[in-house]
Short mmCIF file of the C-alpha atoms (twelve columns), coordinates in Angstrom:
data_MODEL
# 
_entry.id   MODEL 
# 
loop_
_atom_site.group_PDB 
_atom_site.id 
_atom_site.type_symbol 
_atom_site.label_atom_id 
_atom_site.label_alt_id 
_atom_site.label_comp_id 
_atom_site.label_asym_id 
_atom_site.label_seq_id 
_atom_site.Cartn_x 
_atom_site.Cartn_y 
_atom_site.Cartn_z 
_atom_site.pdbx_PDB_model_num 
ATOM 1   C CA . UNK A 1   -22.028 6.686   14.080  1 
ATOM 2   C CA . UNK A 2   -25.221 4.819   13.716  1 
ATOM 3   C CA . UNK A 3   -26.806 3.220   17.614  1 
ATOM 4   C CA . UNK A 4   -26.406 0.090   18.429  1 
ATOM 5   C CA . UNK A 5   -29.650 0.299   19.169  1 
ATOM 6   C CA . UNK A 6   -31.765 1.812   16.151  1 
ATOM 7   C CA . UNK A 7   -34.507 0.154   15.344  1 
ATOM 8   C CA . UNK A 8   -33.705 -2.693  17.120  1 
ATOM 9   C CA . UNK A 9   -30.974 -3.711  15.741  1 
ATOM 10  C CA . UNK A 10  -29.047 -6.656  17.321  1 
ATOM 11  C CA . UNK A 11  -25.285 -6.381  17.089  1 
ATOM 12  C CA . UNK A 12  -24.438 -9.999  18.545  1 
ATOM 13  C CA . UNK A 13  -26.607 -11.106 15.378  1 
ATOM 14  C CA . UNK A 14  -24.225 -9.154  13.124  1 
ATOM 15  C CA . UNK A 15  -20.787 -9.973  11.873  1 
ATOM 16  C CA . UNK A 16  -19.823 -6.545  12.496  1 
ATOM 17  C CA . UNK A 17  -21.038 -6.478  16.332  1 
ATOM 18  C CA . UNK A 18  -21.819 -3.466  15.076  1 
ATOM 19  C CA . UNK A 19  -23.937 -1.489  12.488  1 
ATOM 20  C CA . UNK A 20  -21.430 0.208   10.311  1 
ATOM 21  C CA . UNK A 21  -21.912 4.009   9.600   1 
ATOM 22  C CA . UNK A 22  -23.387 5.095   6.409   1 
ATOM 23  C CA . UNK A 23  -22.089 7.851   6.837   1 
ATOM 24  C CA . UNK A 24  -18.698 7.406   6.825   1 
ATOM 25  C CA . UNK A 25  -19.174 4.775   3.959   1 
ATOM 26  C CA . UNK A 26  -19.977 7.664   1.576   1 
ATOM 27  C CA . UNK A 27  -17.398 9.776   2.857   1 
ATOM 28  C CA . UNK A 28  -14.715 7.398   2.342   1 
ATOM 29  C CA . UNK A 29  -16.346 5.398   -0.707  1 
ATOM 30  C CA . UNK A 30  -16.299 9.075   -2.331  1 
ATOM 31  C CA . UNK A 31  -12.841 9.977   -1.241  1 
ATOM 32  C CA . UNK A 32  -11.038 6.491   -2.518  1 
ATOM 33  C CA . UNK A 33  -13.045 7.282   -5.982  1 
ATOM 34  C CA . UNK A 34  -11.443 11.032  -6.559  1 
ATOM 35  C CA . UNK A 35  -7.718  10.018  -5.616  1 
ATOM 36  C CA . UNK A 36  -7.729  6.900   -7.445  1 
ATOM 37  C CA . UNK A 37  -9.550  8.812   -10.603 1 
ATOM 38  C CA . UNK A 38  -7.045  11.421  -10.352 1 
ATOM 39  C CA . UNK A 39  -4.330  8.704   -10.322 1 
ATOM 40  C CA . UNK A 40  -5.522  6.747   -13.288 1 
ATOM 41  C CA . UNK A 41  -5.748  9.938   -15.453 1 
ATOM 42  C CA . UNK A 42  -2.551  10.847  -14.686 1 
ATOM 43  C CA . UNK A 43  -1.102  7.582   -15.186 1 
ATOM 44  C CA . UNK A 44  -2.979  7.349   -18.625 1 
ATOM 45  C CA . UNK A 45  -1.741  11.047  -19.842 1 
ATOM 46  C CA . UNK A 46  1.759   10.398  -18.490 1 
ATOM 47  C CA . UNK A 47  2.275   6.972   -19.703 1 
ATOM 48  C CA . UNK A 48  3.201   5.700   -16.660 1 
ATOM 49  C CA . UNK A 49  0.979   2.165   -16.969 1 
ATOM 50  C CA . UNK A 50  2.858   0.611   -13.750 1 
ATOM 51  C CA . UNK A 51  0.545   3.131   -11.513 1 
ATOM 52  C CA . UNK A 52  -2.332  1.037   -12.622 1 
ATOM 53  C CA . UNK A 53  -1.701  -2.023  -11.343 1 
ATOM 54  C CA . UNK A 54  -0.573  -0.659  -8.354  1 
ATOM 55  C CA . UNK A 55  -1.959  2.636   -6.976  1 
ATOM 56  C CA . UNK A 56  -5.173  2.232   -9.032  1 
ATOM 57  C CA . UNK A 57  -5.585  -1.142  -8.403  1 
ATOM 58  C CA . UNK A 58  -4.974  -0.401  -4.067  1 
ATOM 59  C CA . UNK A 59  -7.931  2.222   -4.982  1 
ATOM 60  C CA . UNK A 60  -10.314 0.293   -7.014  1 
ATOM 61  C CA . UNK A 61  -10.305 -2.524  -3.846  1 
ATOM 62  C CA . UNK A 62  -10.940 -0.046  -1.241  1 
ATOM 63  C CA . UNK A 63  -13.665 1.205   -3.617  1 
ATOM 64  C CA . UNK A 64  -15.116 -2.625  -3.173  1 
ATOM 65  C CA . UNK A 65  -14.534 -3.223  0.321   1 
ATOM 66  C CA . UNK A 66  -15.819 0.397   1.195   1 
ATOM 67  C CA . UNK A 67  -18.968 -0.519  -1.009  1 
ATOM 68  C CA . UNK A 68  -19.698 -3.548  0.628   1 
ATOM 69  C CA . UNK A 69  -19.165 -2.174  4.349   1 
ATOM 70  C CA . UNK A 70  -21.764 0.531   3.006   1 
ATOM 71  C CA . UNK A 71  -24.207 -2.298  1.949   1 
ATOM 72  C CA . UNK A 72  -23.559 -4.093  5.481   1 
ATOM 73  C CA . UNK A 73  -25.024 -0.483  6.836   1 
ATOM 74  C CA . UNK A 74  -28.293 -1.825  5.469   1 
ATOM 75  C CA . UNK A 75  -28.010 -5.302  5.571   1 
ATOM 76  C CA . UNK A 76  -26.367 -5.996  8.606   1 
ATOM 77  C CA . UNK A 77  -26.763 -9.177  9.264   1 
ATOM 78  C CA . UNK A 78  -26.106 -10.182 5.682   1 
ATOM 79  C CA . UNK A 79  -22.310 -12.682 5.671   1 
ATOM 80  C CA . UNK A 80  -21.880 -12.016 2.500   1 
ATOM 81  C CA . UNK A 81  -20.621 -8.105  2.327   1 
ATOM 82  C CA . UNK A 82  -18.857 -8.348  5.579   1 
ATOM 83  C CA . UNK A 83  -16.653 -11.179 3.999   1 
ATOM 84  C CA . UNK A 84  -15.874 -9.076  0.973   1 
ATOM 85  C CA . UNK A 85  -15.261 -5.708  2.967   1 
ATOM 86  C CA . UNK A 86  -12.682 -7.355  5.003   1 
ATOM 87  C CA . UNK A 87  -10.797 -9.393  2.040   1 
ATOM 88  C CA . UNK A 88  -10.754 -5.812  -0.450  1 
ATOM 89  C CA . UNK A 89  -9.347  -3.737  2.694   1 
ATOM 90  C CA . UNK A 90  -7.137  -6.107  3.586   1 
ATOM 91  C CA . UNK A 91  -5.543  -6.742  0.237   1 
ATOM 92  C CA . UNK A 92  -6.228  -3.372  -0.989  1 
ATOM 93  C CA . UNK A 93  -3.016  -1.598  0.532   1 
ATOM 94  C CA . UNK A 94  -0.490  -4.515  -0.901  1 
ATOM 95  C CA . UNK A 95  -0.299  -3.046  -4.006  1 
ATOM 96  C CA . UNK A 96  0.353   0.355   -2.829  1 
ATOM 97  C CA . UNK A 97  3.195   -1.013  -1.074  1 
ATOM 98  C CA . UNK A 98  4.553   -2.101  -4.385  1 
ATOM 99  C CA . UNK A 99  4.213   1.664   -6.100  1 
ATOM 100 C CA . UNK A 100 6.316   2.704   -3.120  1 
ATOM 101 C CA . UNK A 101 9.555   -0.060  -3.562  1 
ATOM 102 C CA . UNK A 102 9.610   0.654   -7.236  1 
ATOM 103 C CA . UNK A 103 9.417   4.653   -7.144  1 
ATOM 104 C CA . UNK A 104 12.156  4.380   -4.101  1 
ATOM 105 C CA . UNK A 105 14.050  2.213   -6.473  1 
ATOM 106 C CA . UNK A 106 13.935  5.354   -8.700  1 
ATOM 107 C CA . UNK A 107 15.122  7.347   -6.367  1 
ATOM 108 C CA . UNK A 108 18.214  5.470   -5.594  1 
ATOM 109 C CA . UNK A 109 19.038  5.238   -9.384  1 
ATOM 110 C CA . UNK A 110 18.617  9.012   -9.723  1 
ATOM 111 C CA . UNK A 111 20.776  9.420   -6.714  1 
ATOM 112 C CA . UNK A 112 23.105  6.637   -7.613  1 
ATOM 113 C CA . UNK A 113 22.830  3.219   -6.422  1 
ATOM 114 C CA . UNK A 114 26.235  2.866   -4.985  1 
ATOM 115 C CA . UNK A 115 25.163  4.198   -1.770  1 
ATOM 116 C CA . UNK A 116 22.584  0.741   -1.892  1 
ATOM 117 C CA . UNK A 117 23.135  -2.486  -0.600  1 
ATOM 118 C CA . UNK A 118 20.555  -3.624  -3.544  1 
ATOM 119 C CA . UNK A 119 20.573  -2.252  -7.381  1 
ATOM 120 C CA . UNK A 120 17.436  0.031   -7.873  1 
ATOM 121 C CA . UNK A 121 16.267  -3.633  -10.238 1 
ATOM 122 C CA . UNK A 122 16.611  -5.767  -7.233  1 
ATOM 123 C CA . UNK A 123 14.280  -3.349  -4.943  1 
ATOM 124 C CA . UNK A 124 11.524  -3.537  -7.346  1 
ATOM 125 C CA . UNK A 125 12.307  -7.710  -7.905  1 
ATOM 126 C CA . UNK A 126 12.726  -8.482  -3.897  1 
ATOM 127 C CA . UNK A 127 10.419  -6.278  -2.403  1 
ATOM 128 C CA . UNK A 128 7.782   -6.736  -4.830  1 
ATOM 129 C CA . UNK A 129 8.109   -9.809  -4.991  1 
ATOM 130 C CA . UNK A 130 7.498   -10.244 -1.096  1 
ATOM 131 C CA . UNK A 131 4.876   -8.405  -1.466  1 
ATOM 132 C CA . UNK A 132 2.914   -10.431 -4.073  1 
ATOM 133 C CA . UNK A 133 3.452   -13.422 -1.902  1 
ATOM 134 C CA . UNK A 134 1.941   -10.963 1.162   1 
ATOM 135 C CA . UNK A 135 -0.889  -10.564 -1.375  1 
ATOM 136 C CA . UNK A 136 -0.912  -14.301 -2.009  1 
ATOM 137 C CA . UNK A 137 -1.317  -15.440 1.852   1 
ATOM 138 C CA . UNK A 138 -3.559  -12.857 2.505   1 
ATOM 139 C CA . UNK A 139 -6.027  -13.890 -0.245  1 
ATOM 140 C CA . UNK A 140 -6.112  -17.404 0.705   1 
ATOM 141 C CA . UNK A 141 -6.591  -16.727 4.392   1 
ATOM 142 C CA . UNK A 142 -9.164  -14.360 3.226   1 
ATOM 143 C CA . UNK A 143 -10.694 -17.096 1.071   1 
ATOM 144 C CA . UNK A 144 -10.557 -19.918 3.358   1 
ATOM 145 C CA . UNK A 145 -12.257 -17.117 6.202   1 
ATOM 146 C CA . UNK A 146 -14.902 -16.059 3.078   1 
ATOM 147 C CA . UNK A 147 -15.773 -19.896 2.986   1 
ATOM 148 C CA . UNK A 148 -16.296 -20.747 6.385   1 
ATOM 149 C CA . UNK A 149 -18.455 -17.625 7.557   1 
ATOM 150 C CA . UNK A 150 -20.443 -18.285 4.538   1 
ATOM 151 C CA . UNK A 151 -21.128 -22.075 5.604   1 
ATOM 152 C CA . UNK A 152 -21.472 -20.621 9.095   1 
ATOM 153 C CA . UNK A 153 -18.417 -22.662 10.217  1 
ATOM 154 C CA . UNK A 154 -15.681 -20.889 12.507  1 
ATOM 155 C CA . UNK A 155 -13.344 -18.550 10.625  1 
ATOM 156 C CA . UNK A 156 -10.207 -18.422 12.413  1 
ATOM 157 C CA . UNK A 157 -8.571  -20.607 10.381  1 
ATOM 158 C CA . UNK A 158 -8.354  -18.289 7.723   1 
ATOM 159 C CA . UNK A 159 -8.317  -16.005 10.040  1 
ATOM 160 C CA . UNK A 160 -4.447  -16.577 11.270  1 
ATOM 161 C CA . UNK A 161 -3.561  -17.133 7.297   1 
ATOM 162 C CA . UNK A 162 -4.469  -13.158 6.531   1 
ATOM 163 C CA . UNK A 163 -2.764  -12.451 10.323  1 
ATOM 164 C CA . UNK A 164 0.126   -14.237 9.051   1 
ATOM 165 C CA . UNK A 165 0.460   -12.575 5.623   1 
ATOM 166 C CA . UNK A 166 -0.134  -9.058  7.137   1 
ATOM 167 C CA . UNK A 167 2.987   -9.947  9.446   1 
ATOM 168 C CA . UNK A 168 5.176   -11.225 6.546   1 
ATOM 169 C CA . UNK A 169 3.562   -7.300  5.134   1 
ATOM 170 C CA . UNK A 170 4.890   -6.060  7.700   1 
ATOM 171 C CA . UNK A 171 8.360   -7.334  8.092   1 
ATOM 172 C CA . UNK A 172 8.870   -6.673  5.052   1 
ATOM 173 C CA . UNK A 173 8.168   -2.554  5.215   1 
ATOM 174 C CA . UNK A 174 10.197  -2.942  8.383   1 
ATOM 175 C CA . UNK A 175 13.551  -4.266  6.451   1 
ATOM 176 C CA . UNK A 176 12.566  -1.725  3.060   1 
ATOM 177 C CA . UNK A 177 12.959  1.007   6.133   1 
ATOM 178 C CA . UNK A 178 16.312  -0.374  7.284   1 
ATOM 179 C CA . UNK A 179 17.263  -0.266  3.932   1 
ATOM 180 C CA . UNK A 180 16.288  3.231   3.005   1 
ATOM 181 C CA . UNK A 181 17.796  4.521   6.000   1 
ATOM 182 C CA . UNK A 182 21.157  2.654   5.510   1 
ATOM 183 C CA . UNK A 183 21.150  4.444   1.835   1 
ATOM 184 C CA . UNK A 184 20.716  7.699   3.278   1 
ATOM 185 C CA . UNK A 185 22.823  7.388   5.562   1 
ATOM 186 C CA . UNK A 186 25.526  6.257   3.739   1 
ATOM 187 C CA . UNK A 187 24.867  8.452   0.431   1 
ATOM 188 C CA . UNK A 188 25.077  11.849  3.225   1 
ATOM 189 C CA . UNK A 189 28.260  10.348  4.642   1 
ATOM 190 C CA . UNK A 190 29.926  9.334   1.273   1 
ATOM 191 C CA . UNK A 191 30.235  6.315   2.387   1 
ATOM 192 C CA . UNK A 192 29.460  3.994   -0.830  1 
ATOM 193 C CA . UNK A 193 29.404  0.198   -0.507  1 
ATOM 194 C CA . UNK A 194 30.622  -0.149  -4.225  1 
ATOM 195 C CA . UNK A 195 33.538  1.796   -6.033  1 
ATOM 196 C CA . UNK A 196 33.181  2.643   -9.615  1 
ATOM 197 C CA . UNK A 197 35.273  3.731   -12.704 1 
ATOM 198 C CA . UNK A 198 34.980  6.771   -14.578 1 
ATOM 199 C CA . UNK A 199 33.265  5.200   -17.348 1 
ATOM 200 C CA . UNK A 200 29.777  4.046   -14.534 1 
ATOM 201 C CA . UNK A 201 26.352  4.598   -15.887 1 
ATOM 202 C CA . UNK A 202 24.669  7.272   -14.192 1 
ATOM 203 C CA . UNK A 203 22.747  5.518   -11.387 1 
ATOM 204 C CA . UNK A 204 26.393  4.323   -10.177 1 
ATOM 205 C CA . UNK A 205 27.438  7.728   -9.313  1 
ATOM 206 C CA . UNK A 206 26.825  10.299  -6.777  1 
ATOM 207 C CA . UNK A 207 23.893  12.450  -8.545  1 
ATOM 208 C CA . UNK A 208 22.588  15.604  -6.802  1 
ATOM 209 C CA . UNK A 209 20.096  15.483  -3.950  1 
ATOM 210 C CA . UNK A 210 17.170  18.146  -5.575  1 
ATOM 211 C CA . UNK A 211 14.411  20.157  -4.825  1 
ATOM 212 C CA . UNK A 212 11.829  17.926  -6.288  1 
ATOM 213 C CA . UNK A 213 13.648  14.657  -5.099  1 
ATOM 214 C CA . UNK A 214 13.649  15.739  -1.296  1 
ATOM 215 C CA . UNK A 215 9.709   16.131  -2.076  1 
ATOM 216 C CA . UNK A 216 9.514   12.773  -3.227  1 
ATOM 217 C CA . UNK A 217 11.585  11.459  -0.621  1 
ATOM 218 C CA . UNK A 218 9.184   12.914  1.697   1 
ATOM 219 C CA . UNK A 219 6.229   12.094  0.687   1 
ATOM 220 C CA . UNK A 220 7.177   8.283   -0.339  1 
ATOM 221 C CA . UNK A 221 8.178   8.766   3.712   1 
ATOM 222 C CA . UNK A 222 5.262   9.568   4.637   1 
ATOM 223 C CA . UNK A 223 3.566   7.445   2.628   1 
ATOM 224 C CA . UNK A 224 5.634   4.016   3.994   1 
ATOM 225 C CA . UNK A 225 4.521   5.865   7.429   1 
ATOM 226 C CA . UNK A 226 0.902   5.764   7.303   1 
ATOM 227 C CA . UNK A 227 1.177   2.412   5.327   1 
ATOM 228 C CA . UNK A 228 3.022   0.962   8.094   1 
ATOM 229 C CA . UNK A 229 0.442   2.350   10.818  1 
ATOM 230 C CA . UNK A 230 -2.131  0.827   9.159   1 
ATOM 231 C CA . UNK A 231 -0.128  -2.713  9.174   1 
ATOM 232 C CA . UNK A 232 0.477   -2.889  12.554  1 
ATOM 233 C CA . UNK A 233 -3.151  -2.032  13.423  1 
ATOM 234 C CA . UNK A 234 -4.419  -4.460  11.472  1 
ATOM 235 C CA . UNK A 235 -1.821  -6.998  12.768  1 
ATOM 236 C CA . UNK A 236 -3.360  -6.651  16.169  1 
ATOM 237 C CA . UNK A 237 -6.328  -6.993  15.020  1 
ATOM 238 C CA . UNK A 238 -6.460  -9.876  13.676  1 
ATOM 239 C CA . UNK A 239 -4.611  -11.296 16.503  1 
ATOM 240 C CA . UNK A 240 -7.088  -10.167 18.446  1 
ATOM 241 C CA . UNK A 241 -9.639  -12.667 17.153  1 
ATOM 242 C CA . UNK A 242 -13.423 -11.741 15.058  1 
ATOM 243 C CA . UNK A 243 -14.760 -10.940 18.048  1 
ATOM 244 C CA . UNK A 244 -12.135 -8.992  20.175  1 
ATOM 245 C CA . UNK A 245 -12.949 -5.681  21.156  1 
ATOM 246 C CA . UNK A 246 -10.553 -4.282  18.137  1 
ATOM 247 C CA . UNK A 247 -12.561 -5.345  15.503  1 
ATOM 248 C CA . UNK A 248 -15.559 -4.156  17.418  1 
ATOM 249 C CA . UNK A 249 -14.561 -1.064  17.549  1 
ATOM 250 C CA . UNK A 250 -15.355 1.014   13.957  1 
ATOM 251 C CA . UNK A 251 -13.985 4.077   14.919  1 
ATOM 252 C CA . UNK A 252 -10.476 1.945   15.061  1 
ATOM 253 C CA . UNK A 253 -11.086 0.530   11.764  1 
ATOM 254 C CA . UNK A 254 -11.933 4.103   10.361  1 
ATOM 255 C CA . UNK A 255 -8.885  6.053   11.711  1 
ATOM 256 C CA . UNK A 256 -6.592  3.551   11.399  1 
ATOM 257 C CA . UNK A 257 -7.361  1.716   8.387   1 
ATOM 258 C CA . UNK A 258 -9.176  3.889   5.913   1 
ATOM 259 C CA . UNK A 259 -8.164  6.824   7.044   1 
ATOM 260 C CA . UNK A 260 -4.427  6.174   6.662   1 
ATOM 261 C CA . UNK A 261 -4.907  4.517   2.772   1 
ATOM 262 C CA . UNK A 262 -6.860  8.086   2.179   1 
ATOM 263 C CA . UNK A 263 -3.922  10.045  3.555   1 
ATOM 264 C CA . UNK A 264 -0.961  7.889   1.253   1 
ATOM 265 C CA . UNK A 265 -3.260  7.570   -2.014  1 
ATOM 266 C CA . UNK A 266 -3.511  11.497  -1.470  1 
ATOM 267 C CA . UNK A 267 0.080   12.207  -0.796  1 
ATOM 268 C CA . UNK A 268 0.658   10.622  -3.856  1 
ATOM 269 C CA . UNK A 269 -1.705  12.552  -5.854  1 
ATOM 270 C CA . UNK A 270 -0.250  15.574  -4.180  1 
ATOM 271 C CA . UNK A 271 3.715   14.618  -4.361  1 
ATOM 272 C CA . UNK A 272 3.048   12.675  -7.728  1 
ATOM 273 C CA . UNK A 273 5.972   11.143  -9.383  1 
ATOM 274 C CA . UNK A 274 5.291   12.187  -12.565 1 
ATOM 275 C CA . UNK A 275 5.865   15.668  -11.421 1 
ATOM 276 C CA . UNK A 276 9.057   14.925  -8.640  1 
ATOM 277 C CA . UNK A 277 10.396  11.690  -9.929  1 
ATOM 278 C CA . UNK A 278 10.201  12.364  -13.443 1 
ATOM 279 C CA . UNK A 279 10.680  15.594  -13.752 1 
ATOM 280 C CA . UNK A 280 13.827  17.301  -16.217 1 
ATOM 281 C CA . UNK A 281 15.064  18.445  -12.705 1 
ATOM 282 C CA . UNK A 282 15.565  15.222  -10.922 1 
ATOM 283 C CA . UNK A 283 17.200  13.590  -13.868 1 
ATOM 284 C CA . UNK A 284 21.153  13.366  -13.432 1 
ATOM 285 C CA . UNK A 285 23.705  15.234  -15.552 1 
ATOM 286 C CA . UNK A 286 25.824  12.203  -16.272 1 
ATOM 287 C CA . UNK A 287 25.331  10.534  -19.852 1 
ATOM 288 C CA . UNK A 288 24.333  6.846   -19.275 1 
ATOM 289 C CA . UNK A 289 21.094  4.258   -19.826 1 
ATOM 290 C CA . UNK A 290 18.038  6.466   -19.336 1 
ATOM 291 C CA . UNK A 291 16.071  2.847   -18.754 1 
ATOM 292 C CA . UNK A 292 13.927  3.545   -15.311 1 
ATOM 293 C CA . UNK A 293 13.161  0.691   -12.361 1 
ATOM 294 C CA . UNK A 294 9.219   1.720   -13.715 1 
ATOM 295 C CA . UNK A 295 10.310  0.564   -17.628 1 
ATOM 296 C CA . UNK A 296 11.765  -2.644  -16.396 1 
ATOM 297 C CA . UNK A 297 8.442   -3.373  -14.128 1 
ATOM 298 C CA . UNK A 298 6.164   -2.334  -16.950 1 
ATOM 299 C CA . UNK A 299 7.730   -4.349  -19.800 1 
ATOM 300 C CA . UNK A 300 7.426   -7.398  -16.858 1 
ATOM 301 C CA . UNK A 301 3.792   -6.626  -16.766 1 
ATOM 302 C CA . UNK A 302 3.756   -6.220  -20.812 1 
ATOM 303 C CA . UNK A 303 5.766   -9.820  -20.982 1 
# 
């Protein structure tokens, strides 16, 4: 990473109190373009127009915040890019969150959802509907912080908004994990919370666990994982204040930021549902609606 020093540069002058790497703005700038190319071609070819608003959408605003955090490497004492870099990364991974409650809504319809204490509808309505209003109070604190740095006015005000919606964030992945692990626990166990006829659809029964289900299991996992890493890092963070050591410290923001949005968007490329969640394996044997949580969220988006 770029000296503190080089060429004089000042870094209690800079927003950053730091100069940011160019280097690792390429890197990562170049990385967040392939995956979320790769995800918006597939989602085109594969018709499955929910990944853009989601996925692709997480992608395009680390693309922004990325490219302003590379334009803070040579304007460093420029407000301006440091305000945008640090709404588009903190917003950026909200949307993700919502491509992983709908495709582990899927899931538990493919399963059968009477191993759920929520119908695979209600995960996608609930939890991405906690997570808009995440995205919500994050964007106004971000907003309100935007407006005072730019007016040279103190920023903490806006500040604890974005703290606060990262928390709700948080909580919010916290109870989704409960959830998923009750499910599993209970769909492993037989142990259903609702009782149905002969006659059920097929998401009501108990559908087989396969191959390319446990891969998407693990990967959405993995993905809630690293999304959940990066929550809590920015949560203390931002509690730390704009000019705690935390948010002085790039190589923090790198790893545990960027770096673990890089690793989900990729998992996803590599453990796409298109190819686990979709596939003629993973669909169940019993005769029943075909409708998916992902049609019900796109014709929302449609409406």
């Amino acid at each position: 990473m770029a000296s503190l020093s080089d060429r004089g540069f000042i870094p209690q002058l800079s927003p950053y109190h730091y100069l940011p790497s160019k280097a690792a703005g390429f890197a990562i700038i170049v990385l967040f373009v392939l995956s979320t190319l790769a995800h918006a071609g597939v989602a085109l070819y594969r018709r499955l127009w929910w990944i853009l608003p989601t996925i692709v959408l997480c992608g395009i605003l680390e693309i922004l915040g990325w490219a302003a955090r590379l334009w803070s490497s040579y304007e460093p004492y420029e407000i301006t890019p440091f305000t945008v870099q640090i709404t588009a990364t903190v917003l950026g991974p909200t949307p993700f969150l919502a491509a992983v409650f709908i495709m582990f809504g899927e899931v538990i319809k493919q399963l059968g959802s009477a191993y759920s204490r929520l119908t695979p509808k209600y995960y996608a309505i609930i939890f991405c509907s906690c997570d808009v209003v995440s995205l919500l109070i994050q964007g106004a604190g971000g907003g309100i912080a935007s407006s005072a740095a730019n007016g040279n006015r103190d920023p903490t005000v806006g500040g604890n908004i974005m703290l606060a919606g990262i928390i709700f964030q948080l909580l919010v992945i916290f109870v989704f994990v409960l959830c998923c692990i009750e499910y599993f626990v209970r769909y492993f166990s037989s142990r259903p919370l609702r009782v149905y006829d002969h006659g059920s659809t097929m998401d009501t029964q108990r559908n087989e666990f396969t191959t390319d289900l446990k891969i998407m299991v693990s990967g959405l996992a993995f993905t809630t994982l690293v999304l959940f890493i990066r929550a809590i890092y920015r949560t203390i963070e931002l509690a730390d204040g704009w000019t705690g050591r935390i948010i002085r410290t790039e190589i923090y923001f790198i790893v545990l930021d960027a770096i673990m949005i890089v690793v989900g968007m990729y998992t996803m490329n590599i453990v796409h549902p298109g190819r686990f969640l979709y596939s003629p394996s993973t669909a169940p044997k019993q005769s029943g609606s075909s409708e998916t949580v992902a049609d019900n969220f796109q014709m929302n988006l449609i409406k």
